[in-house]
N, C-alpha and C positions, 0 to 999 in steps of 0.2 A: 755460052760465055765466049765475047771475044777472046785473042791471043795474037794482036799485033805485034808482036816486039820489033819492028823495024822500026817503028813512030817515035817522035821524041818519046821519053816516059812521060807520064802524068804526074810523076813526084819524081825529083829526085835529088836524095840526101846525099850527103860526101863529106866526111869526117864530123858528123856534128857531134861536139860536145856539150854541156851542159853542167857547169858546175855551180849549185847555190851556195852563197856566202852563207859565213858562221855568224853564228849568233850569238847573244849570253845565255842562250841556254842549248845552242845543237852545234853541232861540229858541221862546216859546210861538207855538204855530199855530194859524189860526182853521181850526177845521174845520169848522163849519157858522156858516153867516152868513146870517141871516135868511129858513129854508126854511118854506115854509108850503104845506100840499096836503091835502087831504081823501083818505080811503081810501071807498069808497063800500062797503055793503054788501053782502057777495055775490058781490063780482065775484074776479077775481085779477087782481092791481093790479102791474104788471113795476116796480119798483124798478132802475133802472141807472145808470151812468157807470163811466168811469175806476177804474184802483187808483187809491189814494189820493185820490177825489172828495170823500167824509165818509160811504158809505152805512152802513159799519161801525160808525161812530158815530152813526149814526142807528139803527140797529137795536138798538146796546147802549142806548141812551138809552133805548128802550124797553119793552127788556128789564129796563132800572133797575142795570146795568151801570157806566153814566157819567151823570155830575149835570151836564145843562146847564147853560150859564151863565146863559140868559133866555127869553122866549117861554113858549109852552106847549104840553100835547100830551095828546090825552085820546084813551084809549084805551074805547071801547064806551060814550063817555060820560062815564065816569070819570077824572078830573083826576090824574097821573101826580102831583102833589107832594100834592093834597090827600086824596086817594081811593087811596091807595096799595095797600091791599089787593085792591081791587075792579078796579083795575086789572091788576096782574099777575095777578089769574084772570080773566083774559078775554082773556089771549096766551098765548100755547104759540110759544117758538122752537125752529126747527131749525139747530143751529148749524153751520160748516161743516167745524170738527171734529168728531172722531168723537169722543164724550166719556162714558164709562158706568166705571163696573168691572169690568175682566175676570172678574170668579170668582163675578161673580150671572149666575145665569140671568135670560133675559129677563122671565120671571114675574117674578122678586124685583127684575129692574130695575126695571118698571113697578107693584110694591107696593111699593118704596121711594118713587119718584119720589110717586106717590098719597096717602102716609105724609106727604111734605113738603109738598103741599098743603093737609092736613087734610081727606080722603077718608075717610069712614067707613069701614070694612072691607064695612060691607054693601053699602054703593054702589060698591063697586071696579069695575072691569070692565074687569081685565084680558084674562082669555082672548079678549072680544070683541075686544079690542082687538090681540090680537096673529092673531085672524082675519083683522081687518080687513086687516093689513100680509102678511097670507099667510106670520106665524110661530106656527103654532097648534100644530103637531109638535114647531117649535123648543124649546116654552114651557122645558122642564127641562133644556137643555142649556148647556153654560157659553157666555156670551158669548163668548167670547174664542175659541170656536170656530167663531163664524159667519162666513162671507163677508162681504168687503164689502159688498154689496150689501143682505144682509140686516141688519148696522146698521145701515146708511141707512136702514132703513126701521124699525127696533126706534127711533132716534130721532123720526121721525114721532109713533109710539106714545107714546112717550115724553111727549111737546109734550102729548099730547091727552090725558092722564089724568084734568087734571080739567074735560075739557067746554069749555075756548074756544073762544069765536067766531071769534075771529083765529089765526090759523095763520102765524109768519113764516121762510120757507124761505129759507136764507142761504148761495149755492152748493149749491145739493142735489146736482147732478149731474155736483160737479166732480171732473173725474179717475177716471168710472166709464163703461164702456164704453154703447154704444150699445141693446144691450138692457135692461139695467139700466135704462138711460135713460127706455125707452120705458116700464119698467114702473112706475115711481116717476110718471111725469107719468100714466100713465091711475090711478093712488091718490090722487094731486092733484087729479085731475081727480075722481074720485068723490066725496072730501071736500068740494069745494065744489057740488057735486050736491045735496049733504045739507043745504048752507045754511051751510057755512064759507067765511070771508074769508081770501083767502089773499094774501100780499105775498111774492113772489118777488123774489131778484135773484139774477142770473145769466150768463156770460161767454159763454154761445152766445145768441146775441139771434135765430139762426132759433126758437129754442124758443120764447122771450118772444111775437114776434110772433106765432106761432100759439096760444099758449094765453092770453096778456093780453089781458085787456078793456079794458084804462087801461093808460100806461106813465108814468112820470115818468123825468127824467134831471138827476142831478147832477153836476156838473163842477167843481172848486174851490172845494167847499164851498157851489154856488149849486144854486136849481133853476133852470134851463134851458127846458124841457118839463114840460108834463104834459097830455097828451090823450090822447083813446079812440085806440088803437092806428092801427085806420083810417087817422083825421086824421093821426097825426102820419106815417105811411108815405106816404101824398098831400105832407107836405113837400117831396119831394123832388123838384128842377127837373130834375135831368136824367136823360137814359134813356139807351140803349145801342140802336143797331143795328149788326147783324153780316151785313157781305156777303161773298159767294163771287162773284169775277167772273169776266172768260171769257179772263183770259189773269196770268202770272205777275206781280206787282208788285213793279217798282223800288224806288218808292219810296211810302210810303202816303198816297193823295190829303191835301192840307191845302184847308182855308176859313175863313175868318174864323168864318164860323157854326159850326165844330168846335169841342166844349170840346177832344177829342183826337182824334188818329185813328194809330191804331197798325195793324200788321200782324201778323196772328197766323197766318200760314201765306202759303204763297207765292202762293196767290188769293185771299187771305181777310185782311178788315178790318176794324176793330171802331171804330165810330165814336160817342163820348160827345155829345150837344149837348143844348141848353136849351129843354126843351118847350116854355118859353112862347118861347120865339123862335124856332123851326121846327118843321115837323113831320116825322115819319120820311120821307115823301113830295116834300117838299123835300130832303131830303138825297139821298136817293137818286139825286134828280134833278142835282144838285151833282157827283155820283159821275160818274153818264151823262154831263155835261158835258166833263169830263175826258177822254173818249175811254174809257171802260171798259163794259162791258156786264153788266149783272148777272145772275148766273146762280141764286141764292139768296139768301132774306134771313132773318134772324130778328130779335126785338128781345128786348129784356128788361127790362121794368119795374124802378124802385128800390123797395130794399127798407129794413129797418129797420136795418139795417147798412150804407147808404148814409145813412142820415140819422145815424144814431147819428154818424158820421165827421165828417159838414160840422159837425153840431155843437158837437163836443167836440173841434175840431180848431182854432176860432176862438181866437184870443189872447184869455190873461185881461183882465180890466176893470184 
């Protein structure tokens, strides 16, 4: 995965808000309230929060979907209100509907789709493109015949007809099984190989953290985060060790220095505390105190779903 950040970004937002008018029956809601973050080029940039945070409204906005109400947001450079054109050719969204015509084949999906961007017939490249997604047998067969799996991936193609740089995956892998999974993320993973900017967002955050270079997170309309994956996985204060000791437990040792301490088997206990306030070796020791002998130990680092949580779990402002 690239990591230019010298290069212009490939997105970048600056104060966008977003407020929908009220209704006679809904109270208008801000959905985005002054998010502002750079997409760097190259990389694949995890987009996350909550339902209902604004990411949806943040991806139609740029998809040209929804008219924000202020800020700005330029897409490869290109100013979304003044540079309209130039803008939407240089995104390709995956939406996280499945959205085509049943009764074109995947060919005529993708020379229609090509047709609405103003693709010359000579410059098409379809069939590359439905190689690329590994539908190259499918080309002449109805849509509506294909597996799931395989319009998931005819929308990939889709997005990319006419050559953007930006690539925006919106739930790709929701609700498809595990293979599938795997096969969609390594054609993810090629495309940004090749020098596509990809902006994922997505409800399994082990995926994110392994495939994001960058992650940002919104939460009620705000950003929250936005750092290299890494960084923001080192947020997390607390860790887990788990001991097997050498006789049945009552009750599960307690200590002030415990965030928790539970009991997950009749020897065995799972104890949460605060890196920067002890270390597993301390505790351990805490343990020993009590009169217990430890007979095994393991720990387990936080992960991106421990921080996702503390996060987005803090009371609104």
């Amino acid at each position: 995965m690239n990591t230019s950040s010298a290069l212009t970004p490939a997105i970048r937002i600056k104060d966008l808000v977003k407020r929908y008018a009220a209704t006679s029956k809904t109270a208008g809601k801000l959905a985005l309230d002054g998010v502002s973050f750079d997409v760097p080029q190259g990389q694949i940039f995890g987009l996350l929060g909550p339902n209902g945070a604004g990411k949806s409204t943040l991806i139609n906005t740029l998809a040209g979907l929804v008219m924000k109400t202020s800020g700005s947001v330029e897409i490869w450079g290109h100013d979304i209100d003044r540079d309209v054109r130039n803008a939407k050719a240089s995104i390709g969204i995956v939406p996280q509907e499945i959205v085509f015509d049943p009764f074109f084949t995947p060919a005529e999906v993708l020379d229609n789709q090509a047709g609405l961007y103003g693709v010359p017939k000579a410059m098409r490249r379809t069939m590359e493109l439905l190689r690329a997604v590994h539908l190259e047998d499918k080309a002449n067969a109805y849509a509506r015949s294909l597996s799931g799996g395989m319009k998931r991936r005819l929308l990939i193609a889709k997005a990319m007809v006419h050559r953007p740089p930006v690539l925006v995956l919106d739930e790709p892998t929701a609700g498809v099984d595990v293979e599938l999974r795997r096969q969609l993320w390594e054609l993810v993973s090629e495309m940004n190989a090749e020098g596509v900017t990809v902006v994922l967002t997505t409800h399994y955050l082990e995926e994110a953290e392994e495939l994001c270079d960058r992650i940002a997170i919104i939460n009620h309309g705000k950003l929250i985060a936005n750092k290299p994956t890494r960084e923001l996985v080192d947020m997390a204060r607390e860790k887990i060790v788990v001991l097997t000791l050498d006789r049945d437990v009552a009750q599960a040792p307690q200590h002030e220095s415990f965030a928790k301490c539970i009991s997950t088997g009749p020897r065995q206990v799972e104890i949460t505390y605060d890196k920067d306030r002890v270390t597993a070796g301390e505790v351990m020791s805490l343990v020993q105190g009590q009169g217990y002998a430890i007979v095994d130990v393991s720990t387990r680092e936080a992960d991106l779903e421990d921080v996702f949580v503390s996060l987005t779990s803090k009371p609104r402002d």
